[in-house]
C-alpha positions in Angstrom: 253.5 14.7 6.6 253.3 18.4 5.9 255.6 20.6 7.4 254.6 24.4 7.8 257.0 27.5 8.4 255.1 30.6 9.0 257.0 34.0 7.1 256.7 37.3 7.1 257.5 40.4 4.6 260.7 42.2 6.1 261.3 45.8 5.9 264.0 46.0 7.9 267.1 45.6 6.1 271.1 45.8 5.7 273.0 46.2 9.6 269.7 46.5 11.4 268.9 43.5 10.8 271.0 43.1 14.2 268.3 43.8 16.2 265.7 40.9 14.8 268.2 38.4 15.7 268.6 40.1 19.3 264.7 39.5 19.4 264.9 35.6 18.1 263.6 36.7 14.5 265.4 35.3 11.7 266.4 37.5 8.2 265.7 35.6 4.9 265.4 35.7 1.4 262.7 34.0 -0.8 264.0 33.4 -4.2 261.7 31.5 -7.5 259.0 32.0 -10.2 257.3 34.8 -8.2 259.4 35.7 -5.7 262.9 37.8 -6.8 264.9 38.0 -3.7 261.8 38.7 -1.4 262.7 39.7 2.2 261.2 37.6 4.4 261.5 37.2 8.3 261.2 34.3 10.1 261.4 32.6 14.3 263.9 31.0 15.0 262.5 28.1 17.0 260.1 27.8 14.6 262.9 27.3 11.5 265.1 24.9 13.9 262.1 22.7 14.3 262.1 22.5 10.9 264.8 22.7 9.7 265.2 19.6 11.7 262.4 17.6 10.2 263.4 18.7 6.6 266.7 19.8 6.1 267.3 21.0 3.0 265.5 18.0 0.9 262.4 18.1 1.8 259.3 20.3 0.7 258.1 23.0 3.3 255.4 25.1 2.6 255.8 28.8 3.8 253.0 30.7 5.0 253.1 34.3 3.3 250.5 36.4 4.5 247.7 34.5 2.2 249.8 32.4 0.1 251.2 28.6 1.1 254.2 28.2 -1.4 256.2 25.1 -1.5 260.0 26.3 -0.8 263.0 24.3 -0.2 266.0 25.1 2.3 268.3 26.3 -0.3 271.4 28.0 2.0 271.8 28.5 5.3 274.9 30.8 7.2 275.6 30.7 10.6 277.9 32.8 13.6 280.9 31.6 12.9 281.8 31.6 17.0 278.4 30.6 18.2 277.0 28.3 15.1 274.0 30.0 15.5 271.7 30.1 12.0 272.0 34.1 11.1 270.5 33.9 7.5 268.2 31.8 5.5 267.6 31.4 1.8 264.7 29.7 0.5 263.6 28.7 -3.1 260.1 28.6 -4.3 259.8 24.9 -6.8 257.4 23.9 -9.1 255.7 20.2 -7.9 256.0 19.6 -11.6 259.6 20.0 -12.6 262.5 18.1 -11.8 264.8 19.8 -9.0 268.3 18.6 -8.1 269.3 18.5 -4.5 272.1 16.9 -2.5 270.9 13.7 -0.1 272.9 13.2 2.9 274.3 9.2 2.9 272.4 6.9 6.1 275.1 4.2 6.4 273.4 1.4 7.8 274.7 -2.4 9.2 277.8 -3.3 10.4 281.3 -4.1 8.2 282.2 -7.7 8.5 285.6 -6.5 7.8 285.6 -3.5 10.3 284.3 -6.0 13.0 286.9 -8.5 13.0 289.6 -5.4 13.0 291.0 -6.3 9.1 290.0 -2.8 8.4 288.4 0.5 8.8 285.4 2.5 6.7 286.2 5.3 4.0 283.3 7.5 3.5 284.0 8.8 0.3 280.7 10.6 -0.3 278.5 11.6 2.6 275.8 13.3 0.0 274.8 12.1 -3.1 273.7 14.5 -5.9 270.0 13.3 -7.5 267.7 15.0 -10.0 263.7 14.5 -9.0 260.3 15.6 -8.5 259.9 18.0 -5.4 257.9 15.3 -3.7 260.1 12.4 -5.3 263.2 13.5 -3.3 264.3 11.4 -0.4 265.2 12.7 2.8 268.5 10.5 2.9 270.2 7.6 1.0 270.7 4.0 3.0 273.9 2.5 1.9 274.3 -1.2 3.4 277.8 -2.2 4.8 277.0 -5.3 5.6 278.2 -6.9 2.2 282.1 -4.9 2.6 283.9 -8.5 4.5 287.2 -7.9 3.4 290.2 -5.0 2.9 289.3 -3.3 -0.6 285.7 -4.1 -0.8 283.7 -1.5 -1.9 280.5 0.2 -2.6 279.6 2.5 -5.5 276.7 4.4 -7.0 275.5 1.8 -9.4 274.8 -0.5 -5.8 272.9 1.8 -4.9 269.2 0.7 -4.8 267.3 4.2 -6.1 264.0 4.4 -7.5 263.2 4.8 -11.3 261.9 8.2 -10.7 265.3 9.7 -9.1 268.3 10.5 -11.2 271.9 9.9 -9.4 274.6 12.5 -10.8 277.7 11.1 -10.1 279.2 8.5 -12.4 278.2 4.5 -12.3 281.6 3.4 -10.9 282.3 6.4 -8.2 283.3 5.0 -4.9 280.8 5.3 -2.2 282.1 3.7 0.5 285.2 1.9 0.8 287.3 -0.6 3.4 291.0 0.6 3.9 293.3 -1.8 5.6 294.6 -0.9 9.3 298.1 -0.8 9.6 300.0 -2.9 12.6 302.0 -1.1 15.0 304.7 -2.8 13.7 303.9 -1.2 9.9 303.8 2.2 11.6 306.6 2.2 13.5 308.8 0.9 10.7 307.3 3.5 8.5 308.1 6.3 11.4 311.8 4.6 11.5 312.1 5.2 7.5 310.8 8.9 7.8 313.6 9.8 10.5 316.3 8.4 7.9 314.8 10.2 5.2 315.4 13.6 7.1 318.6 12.4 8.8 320.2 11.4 5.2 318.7 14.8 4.0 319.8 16.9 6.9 323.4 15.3 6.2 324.0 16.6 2.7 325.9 19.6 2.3 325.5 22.0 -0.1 328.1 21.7 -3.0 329.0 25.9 -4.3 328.2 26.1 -8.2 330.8 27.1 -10.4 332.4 30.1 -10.4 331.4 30.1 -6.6 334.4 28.5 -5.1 337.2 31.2 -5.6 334.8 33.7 -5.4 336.9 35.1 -2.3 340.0 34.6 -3.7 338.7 36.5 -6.9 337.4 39.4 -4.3 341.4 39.1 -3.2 343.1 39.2 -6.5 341.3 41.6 -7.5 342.1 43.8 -4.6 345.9 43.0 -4.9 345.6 44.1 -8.5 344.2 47.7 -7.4 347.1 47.8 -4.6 350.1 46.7 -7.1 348.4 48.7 -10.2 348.5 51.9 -7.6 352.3 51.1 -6.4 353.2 51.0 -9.7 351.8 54.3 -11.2 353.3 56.0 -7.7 356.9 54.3 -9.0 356.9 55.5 -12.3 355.7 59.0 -11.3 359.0 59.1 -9.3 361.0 58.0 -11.4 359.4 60.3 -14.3 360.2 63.5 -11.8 363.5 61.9 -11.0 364.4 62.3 -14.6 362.9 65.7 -15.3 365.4 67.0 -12.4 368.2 65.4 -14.1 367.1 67.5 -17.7 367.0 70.2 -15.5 370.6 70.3 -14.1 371.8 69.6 -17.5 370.4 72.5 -18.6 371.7 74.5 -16.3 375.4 73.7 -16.8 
């Protein structure tokens, strides 16, 4: 099935663009072979629809005045208080060369091992990175939990059943989807009990001065008794210096 955006050249640019939005009209960018950052314009309930139907793995071909080019979703920003899609990027592909996109992960059956309570799913990937054709690339991955029936089991990327024509880029052995054991009440609440002696025991331990920190007081005293003796002292000897100056003095005088 085809899916069709109609587009339109933008002239209004920068903090005007304000006033498309206000009007439901979309600001984007076209991007590719023939198109270097081209300003485009486009509704937006026409991009949600499909946006919907092709996210950003499948082929849609814009309408450009007289040109149909084949464009994937390549970037989307939204209001960061209302969610709503502010800015598009699109990028013009060539059917004939290989394109990498990232393919959101369909889990599909049910854990034997998450039914009878043993343990719970670990999505460890929800995209996959592939390398295909434009019309090669799949609009999500099916990954099979059926087969995970105990704690630990596991799927990777080489379970994955992909066609010869698509490339996965991840390595053979990375975890896909993984089975973690639940923990009992009892597990937690022995685990809670070991935390609150951890910070008890930690709260406990005083803080032993370094050296030299100690006497640092009685240094600070010392120190000061020195200055008050050293000061007594000089004030001593000056009297008794003058004492014996006087004493010169009356000798003299006789």
């Amino acid at each position: 099935m085809t899916i069709t955006l109609d587009a339109k050249a933008r002239t209004i640019k920068g903090k005007q663009t304000k006033r498309l939005r206000s009007n439901g009209v979309i600001p984007a960018v076209l991007y590719g072979k023939d198109y270097n950052g081209t300003a485009i314009e486009i509704g937006q309930s026409d991009f949600s629809r499909v946006f919907h139907e092709a996210g950003e793995t499948q082929i849609v071909t814009m309408k450009l005045g007289k040109d149909s080019i084949p464009v994937l979703v390549h970037d989307t920003a939204r209001d960061p208080v209302t969610d709503v899609i502010i800015h598009v990027d699109f990028y013009q592909i060539d059917m004939n060369k290989l394109v990498e996109a990232s393919i959101p992960v369909h889990i599909i059956g049910v854990s034997p091992a998450v039914k009878s309570g043993k343990g719970t799913l670990i999505v460890n990937l929800r995209e996959i990175e592939i390398k295909a054709l434009p019309n090669k690339l799949p609009p999500f991955i099916d990954v099979d939990v059926s087969s995970l029936v105990d704690v630990d089991h596991e799927i990777t990327i080489k379970d994955l059943k992909m066609g010869s024509d698509v490339q996965v880029l991840h390595a053979p052995d990375q975890i896909v989807i993984v089975v973690a054991q639940l923990r009992s009440q009892e597990s937690l609440e022995s685990l809670s009990a070991e935390i609150k002696e951890d910070v008890q025991a930690v709260e406990g331990v005083k803080k032993e001065p370094k050296e030299g920190e100690e006497g640092e007081e009685g240094t600070k005293d010392a120190k000061s008794g020195e200055k008050a003796g050293g000061s007594d002292d000089k004030k001593q000897t000056d009297k008794s210096e003058k004492s014996d100056k006087s004493d010169k003095s009356g000798k003299s005088a006789k």
